[in-house]
TIVO-2410 file (N, C-alpha, C; in nm, 3 decimals):
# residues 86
REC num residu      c1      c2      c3 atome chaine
REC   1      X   0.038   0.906   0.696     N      A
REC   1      X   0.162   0.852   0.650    CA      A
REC   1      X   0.157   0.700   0.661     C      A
REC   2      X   0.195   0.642   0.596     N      A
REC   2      X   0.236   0.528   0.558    CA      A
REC   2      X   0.294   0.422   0.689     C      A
REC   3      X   0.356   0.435   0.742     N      A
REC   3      X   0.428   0.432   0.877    CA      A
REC   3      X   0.341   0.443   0.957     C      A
REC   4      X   0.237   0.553   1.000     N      A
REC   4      X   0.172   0.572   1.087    CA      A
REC   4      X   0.079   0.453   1.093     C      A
REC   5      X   0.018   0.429   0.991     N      A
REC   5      X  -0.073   0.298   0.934    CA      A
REC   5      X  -0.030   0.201   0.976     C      A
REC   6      X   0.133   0.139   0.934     N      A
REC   6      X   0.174  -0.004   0.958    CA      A
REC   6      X   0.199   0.000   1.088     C      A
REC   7      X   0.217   0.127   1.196     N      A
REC   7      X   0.295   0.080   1.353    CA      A
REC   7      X   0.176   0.040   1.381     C      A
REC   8      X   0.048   0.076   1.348     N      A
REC   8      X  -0.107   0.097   1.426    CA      A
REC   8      X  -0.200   0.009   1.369     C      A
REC   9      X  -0.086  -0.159   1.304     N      A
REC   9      X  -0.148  -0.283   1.188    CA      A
REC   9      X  -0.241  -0.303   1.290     C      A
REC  10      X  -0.178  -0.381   1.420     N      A
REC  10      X  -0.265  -0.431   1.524    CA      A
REC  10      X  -0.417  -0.394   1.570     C      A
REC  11      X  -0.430  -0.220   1.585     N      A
REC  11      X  -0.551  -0.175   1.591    CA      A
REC  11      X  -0.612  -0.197   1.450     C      A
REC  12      X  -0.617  -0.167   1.376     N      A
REC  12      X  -0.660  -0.221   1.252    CA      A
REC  12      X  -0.717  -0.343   1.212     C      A
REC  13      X  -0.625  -0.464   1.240     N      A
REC  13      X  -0.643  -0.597   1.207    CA      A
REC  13      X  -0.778  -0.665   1.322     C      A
REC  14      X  -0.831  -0.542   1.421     N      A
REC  14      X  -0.860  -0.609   1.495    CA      A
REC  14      X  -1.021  -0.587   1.445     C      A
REC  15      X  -1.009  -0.461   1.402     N      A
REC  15      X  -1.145  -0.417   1.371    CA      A
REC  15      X  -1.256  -0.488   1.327     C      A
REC  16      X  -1.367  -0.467   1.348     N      A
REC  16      X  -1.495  -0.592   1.315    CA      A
REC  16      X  -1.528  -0.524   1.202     C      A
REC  17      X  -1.530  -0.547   1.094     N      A
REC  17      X  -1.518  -0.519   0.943    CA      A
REC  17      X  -1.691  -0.495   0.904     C      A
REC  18      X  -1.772  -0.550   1.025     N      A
REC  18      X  -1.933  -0.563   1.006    CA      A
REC  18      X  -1.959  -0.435   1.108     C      A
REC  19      X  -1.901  -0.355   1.160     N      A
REC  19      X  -1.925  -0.282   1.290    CA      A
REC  19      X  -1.995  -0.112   1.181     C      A
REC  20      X  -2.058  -0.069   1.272     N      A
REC  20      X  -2.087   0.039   1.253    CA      A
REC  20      X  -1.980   0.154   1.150     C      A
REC  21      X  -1.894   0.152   1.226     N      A
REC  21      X  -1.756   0.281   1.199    CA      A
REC  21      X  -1.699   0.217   1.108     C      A
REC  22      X  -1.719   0.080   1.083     N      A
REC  22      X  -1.610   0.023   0.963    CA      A
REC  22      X  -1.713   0.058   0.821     C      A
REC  23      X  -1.825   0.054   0.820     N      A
REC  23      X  -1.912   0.144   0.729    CA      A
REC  23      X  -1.882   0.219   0.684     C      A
REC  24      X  -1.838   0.330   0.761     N      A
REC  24      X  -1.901   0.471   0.735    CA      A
REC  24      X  -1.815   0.484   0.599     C      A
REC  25      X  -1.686   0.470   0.614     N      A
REC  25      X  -1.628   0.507   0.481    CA      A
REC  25      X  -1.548   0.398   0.378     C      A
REC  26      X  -1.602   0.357   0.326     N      A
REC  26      X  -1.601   0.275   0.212    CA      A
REC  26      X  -1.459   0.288   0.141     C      A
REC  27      X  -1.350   0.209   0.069     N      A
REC  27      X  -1.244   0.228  -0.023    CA      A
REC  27      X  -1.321   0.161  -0.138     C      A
REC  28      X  -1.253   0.236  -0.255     N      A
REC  28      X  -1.275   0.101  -0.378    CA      A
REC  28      X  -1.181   0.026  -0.357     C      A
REC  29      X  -1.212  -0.065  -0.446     N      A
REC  29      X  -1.133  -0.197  -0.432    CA      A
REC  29      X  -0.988  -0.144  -0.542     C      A
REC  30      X  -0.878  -0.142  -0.479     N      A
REC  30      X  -0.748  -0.107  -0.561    CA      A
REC  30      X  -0.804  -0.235  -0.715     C      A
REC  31      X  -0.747  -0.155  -0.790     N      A
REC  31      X  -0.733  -0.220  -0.948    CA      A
REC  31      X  -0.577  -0.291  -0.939     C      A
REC  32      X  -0.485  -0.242  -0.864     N      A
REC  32      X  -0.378  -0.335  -0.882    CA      A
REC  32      X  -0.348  -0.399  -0.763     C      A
REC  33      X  -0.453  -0.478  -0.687     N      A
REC  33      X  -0.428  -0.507  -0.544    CA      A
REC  33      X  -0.316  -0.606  -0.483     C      A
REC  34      X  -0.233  -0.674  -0.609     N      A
REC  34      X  -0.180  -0.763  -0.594    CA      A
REC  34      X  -0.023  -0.653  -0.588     C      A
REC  35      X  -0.021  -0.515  -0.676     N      A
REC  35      X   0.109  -0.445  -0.652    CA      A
REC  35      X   0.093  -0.396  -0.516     C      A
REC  36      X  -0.012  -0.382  -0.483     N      A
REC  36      X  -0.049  -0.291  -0.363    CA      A
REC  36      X  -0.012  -0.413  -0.209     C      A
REC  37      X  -0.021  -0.518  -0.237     N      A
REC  37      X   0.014  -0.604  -0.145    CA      A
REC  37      X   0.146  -0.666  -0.111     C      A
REC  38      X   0.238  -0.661  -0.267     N      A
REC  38      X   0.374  -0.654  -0.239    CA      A
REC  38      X   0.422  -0.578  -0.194     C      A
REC  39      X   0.368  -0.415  -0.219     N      A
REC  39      X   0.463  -0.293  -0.171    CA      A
REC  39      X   0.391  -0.288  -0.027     C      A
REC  40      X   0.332  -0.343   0.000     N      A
REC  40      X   0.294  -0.288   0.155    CA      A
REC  40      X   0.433  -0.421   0.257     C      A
REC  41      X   0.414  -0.538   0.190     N      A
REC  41      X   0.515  -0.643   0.267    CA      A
REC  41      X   0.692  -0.598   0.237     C      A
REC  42      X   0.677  -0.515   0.134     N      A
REC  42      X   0.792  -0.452   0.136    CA      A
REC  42      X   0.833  -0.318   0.204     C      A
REC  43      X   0.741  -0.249   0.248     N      A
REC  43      X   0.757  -0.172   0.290    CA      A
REC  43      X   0.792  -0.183   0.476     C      A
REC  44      X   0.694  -0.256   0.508     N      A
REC  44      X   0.702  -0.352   0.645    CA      A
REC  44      X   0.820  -0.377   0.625     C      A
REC  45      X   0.860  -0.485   0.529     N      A
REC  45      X   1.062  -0.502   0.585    CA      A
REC  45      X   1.150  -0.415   0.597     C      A
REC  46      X   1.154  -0.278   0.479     N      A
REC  46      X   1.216  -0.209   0.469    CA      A
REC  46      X   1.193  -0.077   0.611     C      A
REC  47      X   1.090  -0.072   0.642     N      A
REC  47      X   1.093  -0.010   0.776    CA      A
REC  47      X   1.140  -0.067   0.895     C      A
REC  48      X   1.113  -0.198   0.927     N      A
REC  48      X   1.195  -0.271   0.991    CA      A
REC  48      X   1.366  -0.231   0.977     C      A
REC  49      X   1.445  -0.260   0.928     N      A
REC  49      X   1.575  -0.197   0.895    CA      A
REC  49      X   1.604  -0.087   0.891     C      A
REC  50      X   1.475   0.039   0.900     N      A
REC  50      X   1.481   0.185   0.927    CA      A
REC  50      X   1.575   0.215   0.795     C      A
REC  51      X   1.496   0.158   0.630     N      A
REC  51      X   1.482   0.248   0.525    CA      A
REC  51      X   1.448   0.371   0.494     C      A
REC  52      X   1.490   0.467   0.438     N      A
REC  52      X   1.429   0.598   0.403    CA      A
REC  52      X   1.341   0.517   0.317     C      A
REC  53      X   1.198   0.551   0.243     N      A
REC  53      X   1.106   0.541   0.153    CA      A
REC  53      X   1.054   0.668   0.126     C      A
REC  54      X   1.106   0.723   0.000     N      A
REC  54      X   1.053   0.844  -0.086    CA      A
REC  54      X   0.951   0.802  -0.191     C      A
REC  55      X   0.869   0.882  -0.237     N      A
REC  55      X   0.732   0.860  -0.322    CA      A
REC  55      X   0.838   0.789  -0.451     C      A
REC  56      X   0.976   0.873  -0.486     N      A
REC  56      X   1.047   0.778  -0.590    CA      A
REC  56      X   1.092   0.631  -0.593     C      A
REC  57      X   1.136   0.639  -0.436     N      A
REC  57      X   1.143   0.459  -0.447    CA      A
REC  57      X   0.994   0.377  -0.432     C      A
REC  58      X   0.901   0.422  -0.383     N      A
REC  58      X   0.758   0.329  -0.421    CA      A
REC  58      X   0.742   0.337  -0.542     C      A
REC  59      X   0.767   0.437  -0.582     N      A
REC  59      X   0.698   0.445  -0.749    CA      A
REC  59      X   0.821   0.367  -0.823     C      A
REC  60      X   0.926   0.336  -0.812     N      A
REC  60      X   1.051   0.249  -0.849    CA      A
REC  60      X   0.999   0.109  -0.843     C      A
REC  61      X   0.974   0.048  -0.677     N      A
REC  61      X   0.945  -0.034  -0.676    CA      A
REC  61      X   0.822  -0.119  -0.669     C      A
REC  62      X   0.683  -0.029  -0.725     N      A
REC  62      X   0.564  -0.048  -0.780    CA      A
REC  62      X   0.628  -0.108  -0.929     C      A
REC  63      X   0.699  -0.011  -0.988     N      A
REC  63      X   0.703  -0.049  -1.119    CA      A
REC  63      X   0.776  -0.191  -1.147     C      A
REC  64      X   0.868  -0.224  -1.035     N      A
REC  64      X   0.929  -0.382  -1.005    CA      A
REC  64      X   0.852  -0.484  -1.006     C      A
REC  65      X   0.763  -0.454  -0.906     N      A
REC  65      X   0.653  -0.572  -0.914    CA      A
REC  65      X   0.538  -0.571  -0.980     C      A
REC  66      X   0.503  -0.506  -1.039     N      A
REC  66      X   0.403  -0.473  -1.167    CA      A
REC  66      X   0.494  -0.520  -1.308     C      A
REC  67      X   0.616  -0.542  -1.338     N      A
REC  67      X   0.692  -0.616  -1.418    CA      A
REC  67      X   0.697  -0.763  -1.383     C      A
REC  68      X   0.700  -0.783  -1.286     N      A
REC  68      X   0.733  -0.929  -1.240    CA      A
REC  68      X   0.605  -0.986  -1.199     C      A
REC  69      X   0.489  -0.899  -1.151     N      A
REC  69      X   0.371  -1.001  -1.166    CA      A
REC  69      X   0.269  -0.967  -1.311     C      A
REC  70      X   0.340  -0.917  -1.377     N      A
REC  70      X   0.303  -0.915  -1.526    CA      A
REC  70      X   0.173  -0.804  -1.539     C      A
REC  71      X   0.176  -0.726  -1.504     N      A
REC  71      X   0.096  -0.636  -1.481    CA      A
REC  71      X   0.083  -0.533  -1.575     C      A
REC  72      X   0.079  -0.549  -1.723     N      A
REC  72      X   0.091  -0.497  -1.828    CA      A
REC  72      X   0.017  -0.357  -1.802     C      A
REC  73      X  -0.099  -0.337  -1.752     N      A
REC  73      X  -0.149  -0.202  -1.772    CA      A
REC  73      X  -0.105  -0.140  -1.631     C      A
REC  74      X  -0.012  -0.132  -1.595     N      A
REC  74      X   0.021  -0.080  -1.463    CA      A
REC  74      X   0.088   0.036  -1.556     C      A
REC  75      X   0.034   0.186  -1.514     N      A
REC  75      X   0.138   0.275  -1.561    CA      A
REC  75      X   0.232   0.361  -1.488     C      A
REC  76      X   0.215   0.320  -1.368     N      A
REC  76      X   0.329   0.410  -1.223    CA      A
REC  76      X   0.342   0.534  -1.248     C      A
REC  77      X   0.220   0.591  -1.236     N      A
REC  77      X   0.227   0.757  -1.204    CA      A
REC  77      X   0.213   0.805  -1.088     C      A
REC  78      X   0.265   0.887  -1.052     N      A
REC  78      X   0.263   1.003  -0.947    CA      A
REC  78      X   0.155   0.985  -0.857     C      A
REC  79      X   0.057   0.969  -0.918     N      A
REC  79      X  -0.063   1.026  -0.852    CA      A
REC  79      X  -0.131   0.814  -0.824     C      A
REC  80      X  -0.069   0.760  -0.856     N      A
REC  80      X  -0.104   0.631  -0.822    CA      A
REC  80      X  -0.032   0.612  -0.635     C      A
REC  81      X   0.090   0.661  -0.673     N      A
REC  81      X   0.159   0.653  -0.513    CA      A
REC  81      X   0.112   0.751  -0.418     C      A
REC  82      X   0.046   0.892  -0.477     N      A
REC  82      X  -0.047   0.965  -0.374    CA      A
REC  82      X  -0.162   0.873  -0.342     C      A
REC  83      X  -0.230   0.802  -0.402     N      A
REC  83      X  -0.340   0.720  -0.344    CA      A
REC  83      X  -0.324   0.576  -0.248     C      A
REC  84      X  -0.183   0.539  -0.323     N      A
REC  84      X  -0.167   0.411  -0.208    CA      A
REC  84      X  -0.110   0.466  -0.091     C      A
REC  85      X  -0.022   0.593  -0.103     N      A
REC  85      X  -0.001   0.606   0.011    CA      A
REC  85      X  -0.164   0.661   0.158     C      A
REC  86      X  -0.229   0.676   0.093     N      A
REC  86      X  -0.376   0.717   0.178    CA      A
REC  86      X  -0.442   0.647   0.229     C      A
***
C-alpha cells in the first residue's frame, strides 16, 4: 500500500542504491515520472490531513497533473494506478 511506502520514506531514502539488495530487483524507469512525482507530493500532503485516497481520486488527480504539465499522451487508465500504486 501506498501509505505503507511513504510512513517507511526514511528507511528507504537511506538505502545505498550501489548495495547488493538494491540490485536484486530492478523498476523501469516510469514513462510519466514527472505525474508520478506530483502524485506522490500530493499524496504525502493529503495523508498528512488523514485524506481518504481511492484508486478514483489518483486516477482523478493523475489526470490533473498530466493536463497541467502538458502531458498529452497520458491516458489514465486503471491499470496505470495499479502500477504506481506498487
Amino acid at each position: 500500500m501506498i501509505s505503507d511506502t511513504l510512513k517507511a520514506k526514511d528507511h528507504w531514502l537511506i538505502v545505498n542504491l550501489n548495495s547488493y539488495q538494491a540490485k536484486l530487483r530492478c523498476k523501469k524507469k516510469a514513462s510519466f515520472s514527472n505525474i508520478e512525482e506530483a502524485l506522490t507530493i500530493w499524496i504525502e500532503n493529503a495523508l498528512q490531513i488523514s485524506l481518504i485516497i481511492t484508486d478514483n481520486i489518483l486516477l482523478t488527480k493523475a489526470l490533473n497533473f498530466a493536463y497541467w504539465l502538458k502531458e498529452d499522451n497520458f491516458k489514465g487508465l486503471n491499470s496505470w494506478v495499479d502500477n504506481f500504486k506498487k
